[in-house]
C-alpha positions as a Python dict, from the first residue, in 0.01 Angstrom:
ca = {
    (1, 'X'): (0, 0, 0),
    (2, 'X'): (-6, -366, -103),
    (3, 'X'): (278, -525, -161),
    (4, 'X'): (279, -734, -484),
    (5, 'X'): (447, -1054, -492),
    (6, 'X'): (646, -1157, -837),
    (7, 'X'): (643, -1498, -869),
    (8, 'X'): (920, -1715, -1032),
    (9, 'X'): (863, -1789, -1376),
    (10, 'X'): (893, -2101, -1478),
    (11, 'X'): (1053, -2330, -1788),
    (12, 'X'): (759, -2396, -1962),
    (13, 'X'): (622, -2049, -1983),
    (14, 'X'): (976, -1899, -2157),
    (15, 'X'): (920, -2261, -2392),
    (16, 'X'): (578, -2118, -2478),
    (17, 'X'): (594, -1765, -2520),
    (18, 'X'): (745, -1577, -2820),
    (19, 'X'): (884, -1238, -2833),
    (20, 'X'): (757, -950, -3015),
    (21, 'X'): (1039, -1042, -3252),
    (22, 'X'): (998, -1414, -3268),
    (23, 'X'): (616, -1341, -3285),
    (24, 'X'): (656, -1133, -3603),
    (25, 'X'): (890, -1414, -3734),
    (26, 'X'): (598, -1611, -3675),
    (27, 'X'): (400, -1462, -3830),
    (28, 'X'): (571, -1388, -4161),
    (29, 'X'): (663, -1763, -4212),
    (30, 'X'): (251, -1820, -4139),
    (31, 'X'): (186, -1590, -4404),
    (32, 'X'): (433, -1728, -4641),
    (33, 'X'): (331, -2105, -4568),
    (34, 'X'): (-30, -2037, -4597),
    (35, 'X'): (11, -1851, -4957),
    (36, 'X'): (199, -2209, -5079),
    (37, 'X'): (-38, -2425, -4947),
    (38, 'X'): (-379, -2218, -5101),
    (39, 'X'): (-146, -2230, -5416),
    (40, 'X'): (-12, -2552, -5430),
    (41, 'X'): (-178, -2804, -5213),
    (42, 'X'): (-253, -3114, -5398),
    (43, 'X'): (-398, -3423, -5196),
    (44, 'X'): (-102, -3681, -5208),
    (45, 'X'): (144, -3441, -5316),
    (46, 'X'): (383, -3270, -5014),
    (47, 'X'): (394, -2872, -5052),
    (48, 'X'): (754, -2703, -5013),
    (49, 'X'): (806, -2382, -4896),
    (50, 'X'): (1140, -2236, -4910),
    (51, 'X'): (1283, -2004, -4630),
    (52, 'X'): (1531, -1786, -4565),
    (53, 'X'): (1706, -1844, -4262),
    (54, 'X'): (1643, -2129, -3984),
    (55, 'X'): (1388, -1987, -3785),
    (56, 'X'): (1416, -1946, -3441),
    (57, 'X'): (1375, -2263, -3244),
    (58, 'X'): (1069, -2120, -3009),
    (59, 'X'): (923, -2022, -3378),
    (60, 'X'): (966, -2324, -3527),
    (61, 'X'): (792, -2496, -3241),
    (62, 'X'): (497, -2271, -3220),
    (63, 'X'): (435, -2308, -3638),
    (64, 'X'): (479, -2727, -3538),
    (65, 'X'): (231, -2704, -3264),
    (66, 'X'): (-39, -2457, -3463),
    (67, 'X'): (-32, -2661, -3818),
    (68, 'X'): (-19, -3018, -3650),
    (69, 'X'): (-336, -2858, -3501),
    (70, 'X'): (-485, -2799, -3814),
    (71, 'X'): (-403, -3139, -3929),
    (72, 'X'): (-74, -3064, -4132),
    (73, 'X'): (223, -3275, -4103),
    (74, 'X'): (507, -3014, -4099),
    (75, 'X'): (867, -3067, -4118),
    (76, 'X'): (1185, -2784, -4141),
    (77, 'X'): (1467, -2939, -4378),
    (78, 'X'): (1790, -2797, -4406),
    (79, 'X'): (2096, -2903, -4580),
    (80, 'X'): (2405, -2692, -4669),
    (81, 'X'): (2365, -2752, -5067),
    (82, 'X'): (1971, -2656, -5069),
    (83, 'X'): (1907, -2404, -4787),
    (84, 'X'): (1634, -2431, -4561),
    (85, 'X'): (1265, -2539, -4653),
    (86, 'X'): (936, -2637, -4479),
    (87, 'X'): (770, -2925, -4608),
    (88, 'X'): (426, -2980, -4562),
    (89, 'X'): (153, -3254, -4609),
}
């Protein structure tokens, strides 16, 4: 029988991956940010969605990373008066 060998895991894969409750997370703000910007994207004009909740900070990352990919500047707001919000360009 061969004996298998776990290896250590390391920072940067726990950084990267998202659980299967971050990764619905994920996936719900995608939805929701995706539905404002086919709605409201204006050239010039920034496009605000509004969340419930800070998200998770291995979420918000992972949205960062995939719509700076896509060539969206994306920034999460908060402020105790107005909630939180994504705003987009």
């Amino acid at each position: 029988m061969k004996e298998v060998i776990q290896l250590v895991i390391k920072k940067e894969e726990l950084l990267k991956a998202l659980t299967e409750e971050q990764r619905a997370e994920a996936k719900a703000l995608e939805k929701k940010i995706d539905l404002a910007l086919r709605g409201d994207f204006v050239e010039g004009r920034n496009v605000i969605v509004h969340i419930n909740g800070w998200p998770h900070e291995r979420v918000r990352r992972h949205l960062e990373k995939l719509y700076r990919e896509a060539g969206w500047k994306i920034k999460f707001n908060s402020e105790q008066r107005d909630g939180e919000w994504i705003e987009l360009s």
